[in-house]
N, C-alpha and C positions, 0 to 999 in steps of 0.2 A: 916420096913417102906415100903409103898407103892409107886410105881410105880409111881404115880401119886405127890406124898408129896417130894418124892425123885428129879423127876425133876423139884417139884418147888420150892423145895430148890437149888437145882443147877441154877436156873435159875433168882432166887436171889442172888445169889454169884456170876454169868457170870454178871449180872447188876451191881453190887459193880465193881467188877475187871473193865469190862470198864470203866466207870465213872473214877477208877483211873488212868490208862492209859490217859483218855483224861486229867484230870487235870494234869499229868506228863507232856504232851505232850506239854498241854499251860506253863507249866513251863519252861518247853527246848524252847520253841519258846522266851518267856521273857529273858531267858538267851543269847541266840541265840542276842539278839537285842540289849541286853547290851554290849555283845562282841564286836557289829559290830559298836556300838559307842564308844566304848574307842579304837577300832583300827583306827576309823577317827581320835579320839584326836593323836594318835602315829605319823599318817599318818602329822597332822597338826602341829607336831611338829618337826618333823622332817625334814618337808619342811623348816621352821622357822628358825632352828639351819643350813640350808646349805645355808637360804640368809644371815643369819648378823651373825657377829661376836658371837662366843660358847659362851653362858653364863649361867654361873653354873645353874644360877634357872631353867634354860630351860633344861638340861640335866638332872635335878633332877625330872622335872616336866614329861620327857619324861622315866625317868628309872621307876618312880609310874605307869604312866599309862601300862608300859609292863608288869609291876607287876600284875598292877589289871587286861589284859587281860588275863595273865598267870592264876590265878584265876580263873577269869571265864568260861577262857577254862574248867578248871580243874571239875568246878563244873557242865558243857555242859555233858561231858565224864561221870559224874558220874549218872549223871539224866539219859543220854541214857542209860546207863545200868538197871537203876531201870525202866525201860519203855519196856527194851528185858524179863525184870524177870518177869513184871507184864503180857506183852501179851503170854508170855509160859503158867502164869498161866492160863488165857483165855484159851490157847489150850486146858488145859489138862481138866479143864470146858468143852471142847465144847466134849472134847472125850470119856467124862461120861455122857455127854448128846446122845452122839450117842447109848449109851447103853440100854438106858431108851426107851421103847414104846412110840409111839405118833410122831417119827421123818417122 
């Protein structure tokens, strides 16, 4: 393959890889915003249960929501990771681009 064919395959493949990375990235930011509203609900329930008397649906309603932030923590931690694996890939794209003529 040529020089020329070589880096415009690569340069097709660095344009897929980012495009993924930013759709990861808007992924993490959606999760990110889900988190931050079921930790209000936590936060609002919590308040809840210290003015009035404990009542079970509110402790139940308050153990689900730490549930679901646990969750989504969970699935925050895993998107960031698939977002470190995809900009490595980039890297190693950009370090077979620096190989290629034309830089």
């Amino acid at each position: 393959m040529g020089q020329t064919s070589r880096r415009d395959v690569l340069l097709a493949r660095r344009l897929d890889l980012v495009a993924n990375v930013s759709a990861l990235t808007a992924e993490a930011l959606r999760l990110n915003q889900k988190r931050a509203g079921i930790e209000m609900d936590v936060l609002r329930l919590e308040l809840e249960i210290g003015r009035s008397d404990t009542s079970a649906q509110l402790v139940r309603d308050l153990h689900e929501a730490q549930e679901r932030a646990a969750a989504i923590m969970h699935e925050c931690a895993a998107c960031e990771d698939r977002i470190v694996a995809a900009e490595g890939d980039v890297e190693d794209v950009d370090r077979s681009l620096a190989t290629t003529d034309g830089n």
